[in-house]
Structures are given as structure tokens and as C-alpha cells.
C-alpha positions, 0 to 999 in steps of 0.5 A, a space after each residue: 500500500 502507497 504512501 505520501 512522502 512516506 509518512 501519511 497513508 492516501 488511503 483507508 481499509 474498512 472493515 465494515 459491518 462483517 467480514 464473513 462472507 455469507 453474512 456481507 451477502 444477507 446485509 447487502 440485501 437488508 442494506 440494499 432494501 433500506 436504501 431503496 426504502 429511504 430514497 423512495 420515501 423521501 423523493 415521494 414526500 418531497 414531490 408531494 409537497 413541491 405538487 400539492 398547494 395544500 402542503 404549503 405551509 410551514 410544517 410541510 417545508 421544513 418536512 421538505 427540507 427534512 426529506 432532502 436531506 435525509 436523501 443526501 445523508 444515506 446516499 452519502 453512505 449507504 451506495 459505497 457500503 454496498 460496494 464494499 459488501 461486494 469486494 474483498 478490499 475495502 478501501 477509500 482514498 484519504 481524500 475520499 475519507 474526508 469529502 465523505 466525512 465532511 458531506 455526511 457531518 453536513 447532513 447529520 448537523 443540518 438534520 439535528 437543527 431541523 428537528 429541532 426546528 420542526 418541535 418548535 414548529 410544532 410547540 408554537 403549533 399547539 400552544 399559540 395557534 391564534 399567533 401561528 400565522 403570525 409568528 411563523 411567517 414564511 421569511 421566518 421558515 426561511 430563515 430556520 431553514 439556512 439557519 439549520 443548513 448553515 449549522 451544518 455546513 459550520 459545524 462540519 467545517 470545524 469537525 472534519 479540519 481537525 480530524 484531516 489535519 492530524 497525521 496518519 502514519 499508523 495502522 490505516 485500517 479503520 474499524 468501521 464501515 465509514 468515514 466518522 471522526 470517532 473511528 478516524 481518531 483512534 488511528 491518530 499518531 499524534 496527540 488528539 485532544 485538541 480534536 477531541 475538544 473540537 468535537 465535543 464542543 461542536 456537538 454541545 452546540 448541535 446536539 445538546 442545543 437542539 435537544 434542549 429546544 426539542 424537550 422544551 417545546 414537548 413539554 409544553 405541548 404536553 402541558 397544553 394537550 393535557 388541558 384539551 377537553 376534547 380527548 380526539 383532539 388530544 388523542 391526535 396531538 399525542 399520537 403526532 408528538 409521540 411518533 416524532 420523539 421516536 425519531 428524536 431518541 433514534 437519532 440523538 440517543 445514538 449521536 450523543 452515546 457515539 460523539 458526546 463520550 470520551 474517545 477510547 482506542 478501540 471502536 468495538 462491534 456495538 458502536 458500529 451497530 449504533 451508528 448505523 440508527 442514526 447514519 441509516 436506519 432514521 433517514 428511512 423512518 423518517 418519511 413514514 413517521 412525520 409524513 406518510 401517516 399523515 392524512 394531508 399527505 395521504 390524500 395528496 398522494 390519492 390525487 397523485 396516483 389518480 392524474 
């Protein structure tokens, strides 16, 4: 295997998910299902708000966004996993590491500030619906909108400069079947606590900071529900917020546990099956929970299937 002025490896050995053989073969099909799955779903959710007018409001574009990025973030991963499940040498260059690194930290940041975005849609939804239209004003939508890809594109910059800048003279083979700065770390020469702090700081400001607003506006939608006379009514809301905090324990349980805890040497097979919620397993539960039970979206999709 090559390397740069004999010093920096230019590429990367994954070991991926498994390395039996029979096993690869039934997780590129399960793999291969779920990819299908995510993309369908979410090209479908995004064709159906961009065709109905009746999906244009404010819940529905952060949907969109929502959608669209989840797309971006398995495709980002899920197509060279497949691949990978294919061949015997599983291997990405350094520069491939890190442009899939840096895409994939975009989208997983973009997604944490727009669920956020979305309880808080949904909070000034439930607890202030007289103000609603006043408050959540389609300069505003767009404004939470390139605010939470902008979070993205920032916190991802900090996080992938300071994983790629560290020096790689090592063992090159990464435990892991992508490129993520905690599996990246553990194969550091150099001291990696700058890194280290890099990263936990970054994840206090898009994980712990979203996941506030999220408890903040659950808790006052539960307040405010619980007060609903009508017990359809309250049956409806409880029955919405509860499959959206599904996705929310998914997403962040698994993205706290993997970027919130100290860095150890070794990435184990447990880690690996916990990133896989959050890199995988969310962008396809997401157009089934927060759209496709959804009876606006359903008769969006009637009239889609009858033109």
C-alpha cells in the first residue's frame, strides 16, 4: 500500500459491518432494501409537497427540507457500503475519507437543527395557534431553514479540519464501515485532544442545543394537550408528538452515546451497530413517521396516483 512522502497513508481499509462472507451477502440485501426504502420515501414526500398547494405551509417545508436531506445523508453512505459488501478490499482514498466525512457531518448537523426546528414548529403549533400565522411567517421558515443548513455546513467545517489535519502514519485500517471522526481518531499518531475538544464542543452546540429546544417545546405541548377537553383532539396531538420523539431518541440517543463520550482506542462491534440508527436506519423512518401517516399527505398522494 502507497504512501505520501512516506509518512501519511492516501488511503483507508474498512472493515465494515462483517467480514464473513455469507453474512456481507444477507446485509447487502437488508442494506440494499433500506436504501431503496429511504430514497423512495423521501423523493415521494418531497414531490408531494413541491405538487400539492395544500402542503404549503410551514410544517410541510421544513418536512421538505427534512426529506432532502435525509436523501443526501444515506446516499452519502449507504451506495459505497454496498460496494464494499461486494469486494474483498475495502478501501477509500484519504481524500475520499474526508469529502465523505465532511458531506455526511453536513447532513447529520443540518438534520439535528431541523428537528429541532420542526418541535418548535410544532410547540408554537399547539400552544399559540391564534399567533401561528403570525409568528411563523414564511421569511421566518426561511430563515430556520439556512439557519439549520448553515449549522451544518459550520459545524462540519470545524469537525472534519481537525480530524484531516492530524497525521496518519499508523495502522490505516479503520474499524468501521465509514468515514466518522470517532473511528478516524483512534488511528491518530499524534496527540488528539485538541480534536477531541473540537468535537465535543461542536456537538454541545448541535446536539445538546437542539435537544434542549426539542424537550422544551414537548413539554409544553404536553402541558397544553393535557388541558384539551376534547380527548380526539388530544388523542391526535399525542399520537403526532409521540411518533416524532421516536425519531428524536433514534437519532440523538445514538449521536450523543457515539460523539458526546470520551474517545477510547478501540471502536468495538456495538458502536458500529449504533451508528448505523442514526447514519441509516432514521433517514428511512423518517418519511413514514412525520409524513406518510399523515392524512394531508395521504390524500395528496390519492390525487397523485389518480392524474
Amino acid at each position: 500500500m502507497s504512501k505520501e512522502n512516506q509518512t501519511s497513508w492516501t488511503e483507508f481499509l474498512l472493515l465494515g459491518l462483517s467480514s464473513d462472507h455469507h453474512m456481507q451477502m444477507l446485509l447487502f440485501v437488508v442494506f440494499l432494501v433500506i436504501y431503496l426504502l429511504t430514497v423512495s420515501g423521501n423523493l415521494l414526500i418531497i414531490l408531494l409537497i413541491h405538487m400539492d398547494p395544500r402542503l404549503h405551509t410551514p410544517m410541510y417545508f421544513f418536512l421538505k427540507n427534512l426529506s432532502l436531506t435525509d436523501l443526501c445523508f444515506s446516499t452519502t453512505i449507504v451506495p459505497k457500503m454496498l460496494l464494499h459488501f461486494l469486494v474483498m478490499r475495502k478501501t477509500i482514498s484519504f481524500i475520499g475519507c474526508s469529502i465523505q466525512m465532511f458531506f455526511f457531518l453536513i447532513m447529520g448537523c443540518t438534520e439535528s437543527s431541523l428537528l429541532a426546528v420542526m418541535a418548535y414548529d410544532r410547540y408554537v403549533a399547539v400552544c399559540k395557534p391564534l399567533h401561528y400565522s403570525t409568528i411563523m411567517t414564511q421569511r421566518v421558515c426561511m430563515l430556520l431553514a439556512i439557519g439549520s443548513w448553515a449549522s451544518g455546513v459550520f459545524v462540519s467545517l470545524v469537525d472534519t479540519t481537525f480530524t484531516s489535519s492530524l497525521s496518519y502514519q499508523g495502522p490505516n485500517v479503520i474499524n468501521h464501515y465509514f468515514c466518522e471522526p470517532p473511528a478516524l481518531l483512534k488511528l491518530a499518531s499524534e496527540e488528539t485532544y485538541k480534536a477531541e475538544m473540537a468535537i465535543f464542543a461542536m456537538g454541545v452546540v448541535i446536539l445538546l442545543g437542539p435537544v434542549s429546544l426539542i424537550l422544551f417545546s414537548y413539554w409544553n405541548i404536553i402541558s397544553t394537550v393535557i388541558n384539551i377537553r376534547s380527548g380526539e383532539g388530544r388523542l391526535k396531538v399525542f399520537s403526532t408528538c409521540g411518533s416524532h420523539f421516536i425519531v428524536v431518541i433514534f437519532f440523538y440517543g445514538s449521536t450523543i452515546f457515539t460523539y458526546m463520550r470520551p474517545n477510547s482506542k478501540k471502536m468495538n462491534e456495538g458502536d458500529k451497530v449504533i451508528s448505523v440508527f442514526y447514519s441509516v436506519i432514521t433517514s428511512m423512518m423518517n418519511p413514514f413517521i412525520y409524513s406518510l401517516r399523515n392524512k394531508d399527505v395521504k390524500e395528496a398522494l390519492r390525487k397523485l396516483l389518480k392524474r
